[in-house]
C-alpha positions as CSV (number, residue, x, y, z in Angstrom):
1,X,-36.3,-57.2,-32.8
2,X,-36.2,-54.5,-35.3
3,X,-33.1,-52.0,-34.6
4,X,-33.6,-48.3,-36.5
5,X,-29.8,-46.7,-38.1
6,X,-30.6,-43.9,-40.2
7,X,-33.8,-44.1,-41.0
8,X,-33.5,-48.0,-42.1
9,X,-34.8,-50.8,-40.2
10,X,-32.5,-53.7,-39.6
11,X,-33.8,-57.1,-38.0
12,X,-31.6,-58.8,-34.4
13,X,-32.4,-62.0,-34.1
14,X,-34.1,-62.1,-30.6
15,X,-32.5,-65.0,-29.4
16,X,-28.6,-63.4,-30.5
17,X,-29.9,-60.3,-28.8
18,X,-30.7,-62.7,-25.3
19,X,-27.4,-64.0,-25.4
20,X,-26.0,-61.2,-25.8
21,X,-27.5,-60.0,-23.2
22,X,-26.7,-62.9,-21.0
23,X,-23.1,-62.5,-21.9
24,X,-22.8,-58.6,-21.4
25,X,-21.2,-58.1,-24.5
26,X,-20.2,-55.0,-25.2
27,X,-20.6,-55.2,-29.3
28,X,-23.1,-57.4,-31.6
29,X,-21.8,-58.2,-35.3
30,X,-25.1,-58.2,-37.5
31,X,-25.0,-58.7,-41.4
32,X,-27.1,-56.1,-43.5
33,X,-27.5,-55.0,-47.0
34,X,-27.4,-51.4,-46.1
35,X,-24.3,-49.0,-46.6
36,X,-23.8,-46.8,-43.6
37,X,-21.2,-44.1,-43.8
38,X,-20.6,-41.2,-41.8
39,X,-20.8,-37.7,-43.3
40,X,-16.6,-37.6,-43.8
41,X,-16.9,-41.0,-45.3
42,X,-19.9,-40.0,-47.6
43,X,-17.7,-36.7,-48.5
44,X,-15.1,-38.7,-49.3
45,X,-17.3,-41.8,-51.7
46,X,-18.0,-37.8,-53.7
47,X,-14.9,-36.8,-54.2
48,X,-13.5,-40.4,-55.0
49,X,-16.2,-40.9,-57.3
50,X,-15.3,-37.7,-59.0
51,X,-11.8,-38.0,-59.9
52,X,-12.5,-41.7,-61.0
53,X,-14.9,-40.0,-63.4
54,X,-12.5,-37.2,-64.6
55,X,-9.7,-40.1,-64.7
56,X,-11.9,-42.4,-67.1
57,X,-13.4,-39.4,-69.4
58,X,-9.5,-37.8,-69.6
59,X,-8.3,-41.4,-70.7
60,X,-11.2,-42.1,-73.4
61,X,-9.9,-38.2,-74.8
62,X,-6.2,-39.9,-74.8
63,X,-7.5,-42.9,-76.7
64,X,-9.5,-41.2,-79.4
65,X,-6.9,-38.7,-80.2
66,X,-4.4,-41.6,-80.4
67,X,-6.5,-43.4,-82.9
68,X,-7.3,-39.9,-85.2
69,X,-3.6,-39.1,-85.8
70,X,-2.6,-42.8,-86.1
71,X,-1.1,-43.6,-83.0
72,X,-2.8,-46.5,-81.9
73,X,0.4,-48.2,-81.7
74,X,1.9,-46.4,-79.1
75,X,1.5,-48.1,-75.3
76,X,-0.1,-45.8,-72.1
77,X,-2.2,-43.1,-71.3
78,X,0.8,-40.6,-70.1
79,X,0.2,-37.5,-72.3
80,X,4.2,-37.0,-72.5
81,X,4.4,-40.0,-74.3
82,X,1.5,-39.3,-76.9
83,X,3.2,-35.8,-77.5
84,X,6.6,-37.5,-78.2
85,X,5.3,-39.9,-80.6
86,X,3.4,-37.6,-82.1
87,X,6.4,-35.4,-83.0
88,X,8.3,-37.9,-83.8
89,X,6.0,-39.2,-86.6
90,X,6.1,-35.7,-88.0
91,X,9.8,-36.2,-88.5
92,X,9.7,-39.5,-89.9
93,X,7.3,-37.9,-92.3
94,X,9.5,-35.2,-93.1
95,X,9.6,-36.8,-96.5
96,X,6.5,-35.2,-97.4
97,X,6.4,-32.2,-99.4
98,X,5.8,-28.5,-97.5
99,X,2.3,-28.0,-98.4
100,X,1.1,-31.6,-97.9
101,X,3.0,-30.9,-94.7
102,X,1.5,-27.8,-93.4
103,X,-2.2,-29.9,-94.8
104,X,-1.7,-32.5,-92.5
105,X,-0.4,-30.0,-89.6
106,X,-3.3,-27.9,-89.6
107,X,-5.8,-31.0,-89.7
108,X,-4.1,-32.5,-86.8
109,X,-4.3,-29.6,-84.9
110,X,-7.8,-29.2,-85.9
111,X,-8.3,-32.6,-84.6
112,X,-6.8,-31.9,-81.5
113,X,-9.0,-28.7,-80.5
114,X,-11.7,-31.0,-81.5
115,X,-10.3,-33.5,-79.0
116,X,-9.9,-31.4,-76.4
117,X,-13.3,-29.8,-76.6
118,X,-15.1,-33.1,-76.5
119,X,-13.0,-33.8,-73.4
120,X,-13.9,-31.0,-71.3
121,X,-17.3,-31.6,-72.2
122,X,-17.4,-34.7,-71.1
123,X,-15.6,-33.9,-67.7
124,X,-18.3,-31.2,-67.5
125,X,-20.5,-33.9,-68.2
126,X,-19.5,-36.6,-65.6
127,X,-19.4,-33.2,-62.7
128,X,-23.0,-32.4,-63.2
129,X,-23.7,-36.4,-62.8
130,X,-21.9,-36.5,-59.3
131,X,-23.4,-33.3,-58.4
132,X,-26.8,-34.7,-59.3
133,X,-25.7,-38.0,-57.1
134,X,-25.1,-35.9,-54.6
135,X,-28.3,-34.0,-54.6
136,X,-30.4,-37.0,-55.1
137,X,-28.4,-38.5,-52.0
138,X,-29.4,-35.6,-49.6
139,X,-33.5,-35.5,-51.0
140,X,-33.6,-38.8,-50.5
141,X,-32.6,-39.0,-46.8
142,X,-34.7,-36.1,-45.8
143,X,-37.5,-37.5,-47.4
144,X,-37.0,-40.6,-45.2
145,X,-36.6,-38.9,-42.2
146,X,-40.5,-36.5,-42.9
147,X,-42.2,-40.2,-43.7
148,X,-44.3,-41.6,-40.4
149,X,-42.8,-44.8,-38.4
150,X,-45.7,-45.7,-39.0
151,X,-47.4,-46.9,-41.9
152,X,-50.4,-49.5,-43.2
153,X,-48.3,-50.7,-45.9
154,X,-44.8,-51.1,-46.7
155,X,-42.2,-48.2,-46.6
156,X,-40.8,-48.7,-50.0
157,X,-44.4,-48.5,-50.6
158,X,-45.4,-45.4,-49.2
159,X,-42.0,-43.5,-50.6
160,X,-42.8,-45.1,-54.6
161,X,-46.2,-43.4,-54.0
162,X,-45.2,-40.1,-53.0
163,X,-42.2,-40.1,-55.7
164,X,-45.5,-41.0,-58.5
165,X,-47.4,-37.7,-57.3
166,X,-44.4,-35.3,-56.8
167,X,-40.5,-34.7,-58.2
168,X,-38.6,-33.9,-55.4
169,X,-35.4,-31.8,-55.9
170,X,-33.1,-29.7,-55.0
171,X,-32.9,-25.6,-57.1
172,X,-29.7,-24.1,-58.7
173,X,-29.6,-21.8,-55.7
174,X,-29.8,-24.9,-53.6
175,X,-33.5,-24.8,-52.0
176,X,-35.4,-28.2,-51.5
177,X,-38.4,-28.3,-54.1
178,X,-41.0,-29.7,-54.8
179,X,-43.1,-30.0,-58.4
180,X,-46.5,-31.9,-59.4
181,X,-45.7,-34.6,-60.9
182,X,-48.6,-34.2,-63.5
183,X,-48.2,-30.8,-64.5
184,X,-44.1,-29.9,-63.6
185,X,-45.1,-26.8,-61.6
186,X,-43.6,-26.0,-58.3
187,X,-45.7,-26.1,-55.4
188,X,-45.5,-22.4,-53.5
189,X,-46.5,-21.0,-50.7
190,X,-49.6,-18.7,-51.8
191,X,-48.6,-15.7,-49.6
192,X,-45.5,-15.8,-50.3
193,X,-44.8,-18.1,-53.4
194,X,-41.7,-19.5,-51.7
195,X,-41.6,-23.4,-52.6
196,X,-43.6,-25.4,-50.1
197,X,-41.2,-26.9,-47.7
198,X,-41.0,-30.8,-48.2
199,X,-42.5,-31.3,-44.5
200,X,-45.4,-29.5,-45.6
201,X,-45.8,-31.1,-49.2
202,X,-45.9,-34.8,-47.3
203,X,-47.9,-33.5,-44.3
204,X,-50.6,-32.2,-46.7
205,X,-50.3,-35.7,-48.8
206,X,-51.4,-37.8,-45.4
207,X,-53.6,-35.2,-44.2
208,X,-55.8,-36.3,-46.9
209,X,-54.8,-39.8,-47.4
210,X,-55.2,-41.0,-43.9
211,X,-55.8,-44.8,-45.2
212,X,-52.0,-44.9,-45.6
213,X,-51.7,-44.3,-41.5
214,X,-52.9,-46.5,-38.6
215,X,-56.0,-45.7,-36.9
216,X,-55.2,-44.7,-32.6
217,X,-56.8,-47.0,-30.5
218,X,-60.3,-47.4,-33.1
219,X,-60.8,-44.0,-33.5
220,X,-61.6,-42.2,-36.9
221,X,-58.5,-43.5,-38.7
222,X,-60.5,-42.9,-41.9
223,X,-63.5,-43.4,-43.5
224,X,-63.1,-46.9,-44.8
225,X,-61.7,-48.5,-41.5
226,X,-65.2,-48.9,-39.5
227,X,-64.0,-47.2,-36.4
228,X,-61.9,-51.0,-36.0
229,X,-59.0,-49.1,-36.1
230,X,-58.3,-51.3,-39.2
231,X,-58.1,-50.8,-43.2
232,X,-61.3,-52.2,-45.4
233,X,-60.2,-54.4,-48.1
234,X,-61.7,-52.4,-50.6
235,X,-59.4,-49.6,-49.4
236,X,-56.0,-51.4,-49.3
237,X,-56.6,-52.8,-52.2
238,X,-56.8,-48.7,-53.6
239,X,-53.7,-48.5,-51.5
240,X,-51.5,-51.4,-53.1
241,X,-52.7,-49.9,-56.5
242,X,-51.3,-46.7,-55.7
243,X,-48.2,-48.4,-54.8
244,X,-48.0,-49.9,-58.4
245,X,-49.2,-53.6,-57.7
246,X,-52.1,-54.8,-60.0
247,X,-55.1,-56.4,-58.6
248,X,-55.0,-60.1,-58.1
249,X,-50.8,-59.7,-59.4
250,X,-48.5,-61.7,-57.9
251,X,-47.3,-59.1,-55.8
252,X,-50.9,-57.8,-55.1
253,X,-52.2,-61.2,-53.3
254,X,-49.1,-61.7,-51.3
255,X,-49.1,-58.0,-50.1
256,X,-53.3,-58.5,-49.1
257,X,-52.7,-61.9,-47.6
258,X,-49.5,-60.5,-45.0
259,X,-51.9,-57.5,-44.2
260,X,-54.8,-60.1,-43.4
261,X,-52.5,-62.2,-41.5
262,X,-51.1,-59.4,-39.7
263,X,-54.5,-57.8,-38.9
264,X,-54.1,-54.8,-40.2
265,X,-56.9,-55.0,-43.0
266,X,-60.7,-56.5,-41.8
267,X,-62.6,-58.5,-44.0
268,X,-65.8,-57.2,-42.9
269,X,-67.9,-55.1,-44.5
């Protein structure tokens, strides 16, 4: 038996789920590759993963100004320590004359703005990468959650083919939207040239590619199915191209054969 959490599918053996059954437990253990978290538990994966990424990009600025001004010698990260080592190898140079002095003050200083700049770029940097995470995270579930139960072909499938006809994103001024893939426009609303909402973008995609959904009880489930109320070979085979596998690939035969197996495709004209 096949259990739905989330939007992902995740297989009970039938006979576990019997005895279970049989015992009245109250709870059933069942190994899975998914990650479930609850929205305060996603939150907080965010904002861990962002202070780990400002931690590692303010340590890489430590280390590079350390090695610039010759203080690769000096043990930790602690930015107390760097500045005390620092003036205390101008005072063990204090040897050298004024102006060579002042030289080598300005050109450490100059180094350190320097420093400094490339590190708050590259905090800057590592926010808009968790932002994007973030974003990324939230298209990707809702997209799950607009895709049909059910489907003639696989669900990773179905959501590789939609992601090779459209970018799906999220705006600056945080609207869902989404942009041909072949040309990079939006798609809009053509009263009102609002971006298309996502449920309409993927309702339009299987209004016209109803091979991808099962036909109801033999009706017209599309052209290619014979009123069987299954998928012609000829157009699964269209659909397993779509979804990236080559005809008579590896993948291709394996994914025709289950289909054939399962009844889902006819082999009659």
């Amino acid at each position: 038996m096949k259990i739905k959490v989330a939007g992902k599918e995740i297989e009970i053996d039938d006979a576990t789920l019997a005895k279970a059954i049989e015992d009245k437990a109250t709870e059933i253990s069942v190994d899975s590759p998914f990650i479930i978290r609850t929205k305060d538990e996603n939150d907080t994966f965010i904002t861990n993963l962002k202070d780990e990424q400002i931690k590692v990009g303010k340590e890489i600025g430590i280390k590079d100004f350390k090695k610039l001004v010759g203080l690769d010698n000096v043990e930790g990260k602690d930015y107390q320590v760097i500045a005390d080592a620092f003036k205390q190898k101008v005072i063990d140079e204090s040897g050298i004359s004024i102006d060579d002095k002042e030289k080598r003050w300005k050109a450490d200083l100059e180094t350190l703005k320097s420093s400094n700049i490339d590190l708050l770029a590259s905090i800057d940097s590592e926010k808009t990468k968790s932002s994007n995470i973030q974003k990324q995270y939230r298209v990707d579930r809702y997209i799950d959650t607009l895709i049909p139960t059910s489907l003639t072909i696989p669900r990773e499938d179905m959501a590789l083919i939609l992601s090779s006809k459209y970018d799906f994103g999220i705006s600056d001024d945080n609207q869902f939207v989404a942009k041909d893939k072949i040309t990079g426009s939006v798609l809009q609303d053509a009263a009102t040239l609002s971006p298309t909402p996502f449920k309409d973008v993927i309702g339009g995609f299987f209004e016209t590619n109803k091979m991808y959904l099962p036909s109801v009880d033999g009706g017209a489930g599309g052209g290619d199915s014979g009123g069987s109320g299954k998928t012609s070979v000829d157009a699964y085979a269209k659909t397993l191209n779509d979804a990236g596998h080559a005809t008579n690939s590896e993948s291709f035969n394996a994914e025709m054969q289950q289909a054939i197996t399962a009844g889902t495709v006819s082999l009659e004209d």
